[in-house]
C-alpha positions as CSV (number, residue, x, y, z in Angstrom):
1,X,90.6,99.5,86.6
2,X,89.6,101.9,83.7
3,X,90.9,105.0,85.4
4,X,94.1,102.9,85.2
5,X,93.9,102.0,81.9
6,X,93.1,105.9,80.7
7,X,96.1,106.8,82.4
8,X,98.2,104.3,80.6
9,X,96.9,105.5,77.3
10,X,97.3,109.2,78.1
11,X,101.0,108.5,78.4
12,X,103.3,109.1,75.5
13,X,105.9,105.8,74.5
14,X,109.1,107.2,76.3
15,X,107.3,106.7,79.4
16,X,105.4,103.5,78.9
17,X,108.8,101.8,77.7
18,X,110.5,103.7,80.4
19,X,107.6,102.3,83.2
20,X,107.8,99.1,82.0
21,X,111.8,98.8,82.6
22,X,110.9,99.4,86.4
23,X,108.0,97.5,86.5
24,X,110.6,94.4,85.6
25,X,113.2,96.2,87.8
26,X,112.5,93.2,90.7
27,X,113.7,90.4,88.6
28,X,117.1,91.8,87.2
29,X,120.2,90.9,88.1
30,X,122.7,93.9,89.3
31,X,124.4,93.9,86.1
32,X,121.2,94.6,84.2
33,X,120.1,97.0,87.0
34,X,122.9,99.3,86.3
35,X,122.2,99.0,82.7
36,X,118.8,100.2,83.1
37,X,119.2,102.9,85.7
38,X,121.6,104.3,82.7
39,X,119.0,103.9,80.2
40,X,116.5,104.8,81.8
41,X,118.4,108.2,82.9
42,X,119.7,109.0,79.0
43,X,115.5,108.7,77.7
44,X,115.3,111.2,80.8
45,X,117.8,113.2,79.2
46,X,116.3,112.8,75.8
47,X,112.4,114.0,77.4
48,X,113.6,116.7,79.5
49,X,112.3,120.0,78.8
50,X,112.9,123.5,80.4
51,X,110.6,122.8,83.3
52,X,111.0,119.7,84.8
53,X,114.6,118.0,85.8
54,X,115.7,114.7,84.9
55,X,115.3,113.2,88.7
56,X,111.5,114.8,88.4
57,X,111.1,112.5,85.7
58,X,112.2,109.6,86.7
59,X,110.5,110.1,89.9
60,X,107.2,110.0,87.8
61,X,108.8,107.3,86.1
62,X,108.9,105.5,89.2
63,X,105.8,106.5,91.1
64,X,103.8,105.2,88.2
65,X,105.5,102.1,87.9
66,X,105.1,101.6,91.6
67,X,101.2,102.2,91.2
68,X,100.9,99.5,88.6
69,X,102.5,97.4,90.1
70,X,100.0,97.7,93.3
71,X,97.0,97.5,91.3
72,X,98.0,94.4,89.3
């Protein structure tokens, strides 16, 4: 459990608001799904840099958010 919680403190806000959408991704309604796919693909637009691509981050987004979600 602290390996997990060092990782969550390593990461910056973008992703820990952006893992936390996901993480409540189970309990939305379509309508709010689409809404946060959206979202959550214009912060990846906003974090992009020249080496990764916006699917690589959410990706990340979503392998993280799938971890936590396992170990909770």
């Amino acid at each position: 459990m602290v390996k997990f919680m060092e990782d969550i403190d390593e990461m910056d806000e973008t992703d820990k608001m952006a893992i936390d959408i996901l993480i409540n991704a189970p309990l939305m309604s379509e309508h709010e799904m689409k809404y946060a796919v959206n979202k959550l693909k214009i912060i990846a637009k906003k974090k992009k840099n020249n080496k990764r691509k916006i699917n690589d981050i959410l990706d990340y987004w979503a392998n993280k958010a799938y971890t936590i979600s396992m170990k909770s």
